[in-house]
C-alpha positions in Angstrom: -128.3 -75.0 39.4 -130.3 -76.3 36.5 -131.2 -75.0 33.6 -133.4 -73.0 31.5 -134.5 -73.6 27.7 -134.6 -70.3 25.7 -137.1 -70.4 22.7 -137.5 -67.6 19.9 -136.0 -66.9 16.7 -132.7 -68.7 16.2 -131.4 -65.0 14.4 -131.8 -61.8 16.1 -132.1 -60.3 19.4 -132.3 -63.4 21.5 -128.8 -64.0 22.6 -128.8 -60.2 23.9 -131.6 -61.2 26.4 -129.5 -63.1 28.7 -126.2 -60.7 28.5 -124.8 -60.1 32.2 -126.9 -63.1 33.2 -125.2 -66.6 34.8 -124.7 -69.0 32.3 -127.5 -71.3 32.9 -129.2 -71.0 29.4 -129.8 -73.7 27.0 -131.6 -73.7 23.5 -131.0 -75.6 20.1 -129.4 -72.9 18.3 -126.6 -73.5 16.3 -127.5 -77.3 16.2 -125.2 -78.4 12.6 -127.5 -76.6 10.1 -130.2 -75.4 12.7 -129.3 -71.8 12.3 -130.2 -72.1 8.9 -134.0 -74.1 9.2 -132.0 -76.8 6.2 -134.2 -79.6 6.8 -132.9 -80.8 3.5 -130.1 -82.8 4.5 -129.6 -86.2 5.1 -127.0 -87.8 7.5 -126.8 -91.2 6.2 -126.2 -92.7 9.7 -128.3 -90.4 12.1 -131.3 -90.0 9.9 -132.4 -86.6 8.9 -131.1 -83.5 10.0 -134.5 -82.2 11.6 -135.0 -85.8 13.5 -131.3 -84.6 14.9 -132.5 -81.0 15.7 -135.8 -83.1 17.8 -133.4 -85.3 19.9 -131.6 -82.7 20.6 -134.1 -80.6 21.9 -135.9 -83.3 23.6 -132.2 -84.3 25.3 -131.5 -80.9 26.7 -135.2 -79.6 27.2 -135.7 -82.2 29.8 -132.4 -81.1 31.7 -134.4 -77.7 32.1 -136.5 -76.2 35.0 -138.9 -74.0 32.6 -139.0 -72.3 28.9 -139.0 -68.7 28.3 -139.8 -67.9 24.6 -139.2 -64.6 23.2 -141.1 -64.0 19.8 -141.4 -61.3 17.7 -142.3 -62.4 14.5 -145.0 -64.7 13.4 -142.6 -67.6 11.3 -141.0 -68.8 14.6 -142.9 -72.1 13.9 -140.3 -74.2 16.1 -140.6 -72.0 18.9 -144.6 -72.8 19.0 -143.6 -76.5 18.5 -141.3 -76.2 21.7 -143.6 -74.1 23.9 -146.4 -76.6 23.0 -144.0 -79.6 23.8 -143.2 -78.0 26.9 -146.6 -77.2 27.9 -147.6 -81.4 27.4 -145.3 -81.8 29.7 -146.5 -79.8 32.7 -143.2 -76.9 32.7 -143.5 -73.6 33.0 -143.2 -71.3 29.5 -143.0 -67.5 29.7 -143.7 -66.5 26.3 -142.6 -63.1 25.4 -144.3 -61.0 22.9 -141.9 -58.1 21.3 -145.1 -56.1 19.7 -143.1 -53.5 18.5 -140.6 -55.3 16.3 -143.9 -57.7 15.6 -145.1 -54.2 14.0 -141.8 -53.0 12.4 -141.4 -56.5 10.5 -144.8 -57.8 9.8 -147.3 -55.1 9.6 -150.3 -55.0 12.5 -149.2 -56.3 16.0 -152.5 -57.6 17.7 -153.6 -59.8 13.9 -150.0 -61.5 14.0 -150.6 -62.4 17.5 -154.4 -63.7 17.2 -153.5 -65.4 14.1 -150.3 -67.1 15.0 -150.3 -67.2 19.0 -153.3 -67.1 20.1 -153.5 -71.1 20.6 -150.1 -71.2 22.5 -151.1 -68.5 24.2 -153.9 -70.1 26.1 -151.8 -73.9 26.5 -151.7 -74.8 30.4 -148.1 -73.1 32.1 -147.7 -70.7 29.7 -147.5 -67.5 30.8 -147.7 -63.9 28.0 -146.0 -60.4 28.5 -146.3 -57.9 25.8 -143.7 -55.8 25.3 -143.1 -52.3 23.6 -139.4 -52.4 22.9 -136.0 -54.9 23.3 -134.8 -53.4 26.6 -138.3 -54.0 28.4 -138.0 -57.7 27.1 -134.7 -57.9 28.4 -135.5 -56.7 31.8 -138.4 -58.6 32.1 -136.3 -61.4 31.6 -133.9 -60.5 34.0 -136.5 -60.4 36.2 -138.1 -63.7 35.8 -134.8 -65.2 36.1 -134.0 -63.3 39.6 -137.5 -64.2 40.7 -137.0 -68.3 40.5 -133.1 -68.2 41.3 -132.5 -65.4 44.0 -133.0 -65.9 47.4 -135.2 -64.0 49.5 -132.2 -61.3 50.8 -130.8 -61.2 47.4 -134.3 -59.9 46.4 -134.3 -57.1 48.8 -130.7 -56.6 48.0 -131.9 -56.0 44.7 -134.5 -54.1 44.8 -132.6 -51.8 47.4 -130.0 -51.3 44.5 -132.3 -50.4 41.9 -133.4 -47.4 44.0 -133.2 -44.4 41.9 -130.8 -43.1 44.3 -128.2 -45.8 44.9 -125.6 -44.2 41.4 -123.7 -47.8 40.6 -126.6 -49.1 38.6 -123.7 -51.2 36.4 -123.5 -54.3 38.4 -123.6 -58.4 38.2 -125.5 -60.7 39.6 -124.1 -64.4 39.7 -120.9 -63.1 38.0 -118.4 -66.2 37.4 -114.7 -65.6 38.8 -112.8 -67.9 36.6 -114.9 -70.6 36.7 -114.4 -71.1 40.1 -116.1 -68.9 42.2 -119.9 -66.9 41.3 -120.1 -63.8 43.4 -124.0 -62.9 44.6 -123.4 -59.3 43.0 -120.3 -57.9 41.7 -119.3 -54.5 40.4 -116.6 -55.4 38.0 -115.4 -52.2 37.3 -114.8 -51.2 40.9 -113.6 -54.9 41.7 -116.0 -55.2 44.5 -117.8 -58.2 45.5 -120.9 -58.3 47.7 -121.8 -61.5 49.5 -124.9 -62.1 51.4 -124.4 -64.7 53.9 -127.8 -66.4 54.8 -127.8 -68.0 58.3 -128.5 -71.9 56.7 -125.6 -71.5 54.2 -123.0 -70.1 56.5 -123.2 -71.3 59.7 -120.5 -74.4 59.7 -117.3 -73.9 60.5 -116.2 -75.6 56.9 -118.9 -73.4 55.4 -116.6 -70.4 56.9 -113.5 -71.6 56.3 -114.5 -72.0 52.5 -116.0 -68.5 52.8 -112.0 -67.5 54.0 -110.4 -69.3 51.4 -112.6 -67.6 48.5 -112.0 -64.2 49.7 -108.6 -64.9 49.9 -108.7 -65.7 46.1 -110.3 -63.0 45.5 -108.6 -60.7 47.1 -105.6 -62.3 45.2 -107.0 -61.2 41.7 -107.6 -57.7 43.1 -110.9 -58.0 44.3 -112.4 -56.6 47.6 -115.4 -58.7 49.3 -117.7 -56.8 51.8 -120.2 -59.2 53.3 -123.8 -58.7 55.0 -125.6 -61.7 57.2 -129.2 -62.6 56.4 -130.2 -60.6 59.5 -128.2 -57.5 58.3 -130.3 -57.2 55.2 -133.7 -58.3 57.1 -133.5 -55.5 59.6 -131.7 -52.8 57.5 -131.1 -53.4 53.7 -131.0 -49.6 53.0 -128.2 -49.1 55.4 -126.5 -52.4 54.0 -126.3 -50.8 50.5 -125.2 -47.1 51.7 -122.3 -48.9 53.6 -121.7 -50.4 49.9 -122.4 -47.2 48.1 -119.3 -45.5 50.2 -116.8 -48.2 49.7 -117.3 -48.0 46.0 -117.7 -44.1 46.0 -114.1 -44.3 47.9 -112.4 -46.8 45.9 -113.5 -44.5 42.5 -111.6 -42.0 44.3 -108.8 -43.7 44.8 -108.7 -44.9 41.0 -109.3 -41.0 39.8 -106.2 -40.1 42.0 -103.6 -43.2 40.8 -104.8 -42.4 37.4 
């Protein structure tokens, strides 16, 4: 899976986007003195610290599939340089504008972004969302990532499970098992681990045999797998998840009892 570039304020709120998501993010943050915009020093081998910070960038920026930039200030003057860079280059940018904390920190939303972003805002791939809070940025990123990295059943899986009245909203998409094995969703707190098996993925006999072997593991570690076929979900996603609902509405039960 390659990866995406994550732009915004090196500070803040950023990181907190991209908790419960797969581990497919990439940004210069943290870079030696990055975290600290010190574009004072001098490495007397490597050339300045900001020429550093540029290769850098430039090295793991064109590993990536597409930006998304979350701003909510109007100093993040490497983000713009970034989103621009990344715009000359034909990607994709989804720039994310946080107008409430714009308004907490720096006065009047709308003249930050007309003064600062206005030009960014119009570059060729880049895409703007205004938000009102952090949790509707953070969903919406959630959701651009499940729109370019889920596959067509996973999206009706997931939009089954975000029904208002399917109860185990606390759930995982792409959730690593030990860095060996990433379950489509997981319910860590229930152990439970849904895979969708789509016909072109799991129709060879090694395919299934690797299938075996990773439930085995899991099963090893305490985890329970219930699995749905492509043509399952097609035909009947709602009754997929009720059949999912019970098994973790029964294994609560248990836990409430051996407790």
């Amino acid at each position: 899976m390659s990866k995406i570039y994550l732009a915004g304020k090196v500070r803040g709120n950023k990181t907190e986007l991209i908790k419960g998501l797969p581990d497919f993010f990439v940004s210069s943050d943290g870079y030696k003195g990055h975290g600290d915009h010190d574009w004072s020093d001098f490495d007397h081998h490597f050339g300045s610290l900001q020429s550093q910070v540029e290769e850098h960038f430039i090295n793991i920026w064109m590993k990536c599939d597409f930006m998304i930039a979350y701003l909510d200030e109007s100093t993040s003057y490497g983000s713009i340089a970034e989103i621009a860079w990344n715009s000359a280059r034909g990607k994709k940018t989804y720039l994310i504008i946080d107008t409430n904390h714009a308004k907490k920190k720096r006065g009047e939303y709308r003249k930050i972004f007309y003064d600062e972003y206005w030009f960014i805002s119009n570059f060729p791939g880049v895409e703007v969302y205004e938000t009102n809070n952090f949790e509707d940025s953070k969903k919406l990123v959630h959701n651009i990532i499940y729109e370019h990295y889920l596959s067509p059943i996973e999206k009706m899986f997931n939009e089954e499970l975000q029904k208002g009245d399917f109860p185990y909203k606390n759930y995982e998409i792409q959730y690593d098992i030990d860095n060996k094995y990433r379950l489509d969703f997981a319910f860590p707190e229930f152990q439970i681990a849904v895979e969708l098996d789509g016909h072109d993925y799991h129709k060879t006999k090694d395919q299934r045999t690797s299938d075996s072997q990773r439930d085995r593991y899991l099963l090893s570690k305490g985890w329970v797998t219930i699995r749905f076929t492509g043509t399952e979900i097609y035909h009947n996603t709602s009754g997929c998840v009720d059949e999912l609902c019970h098994l973790i509405t029964d294994t609560n039960e248990r836990m409430v009892i051996d407790e």
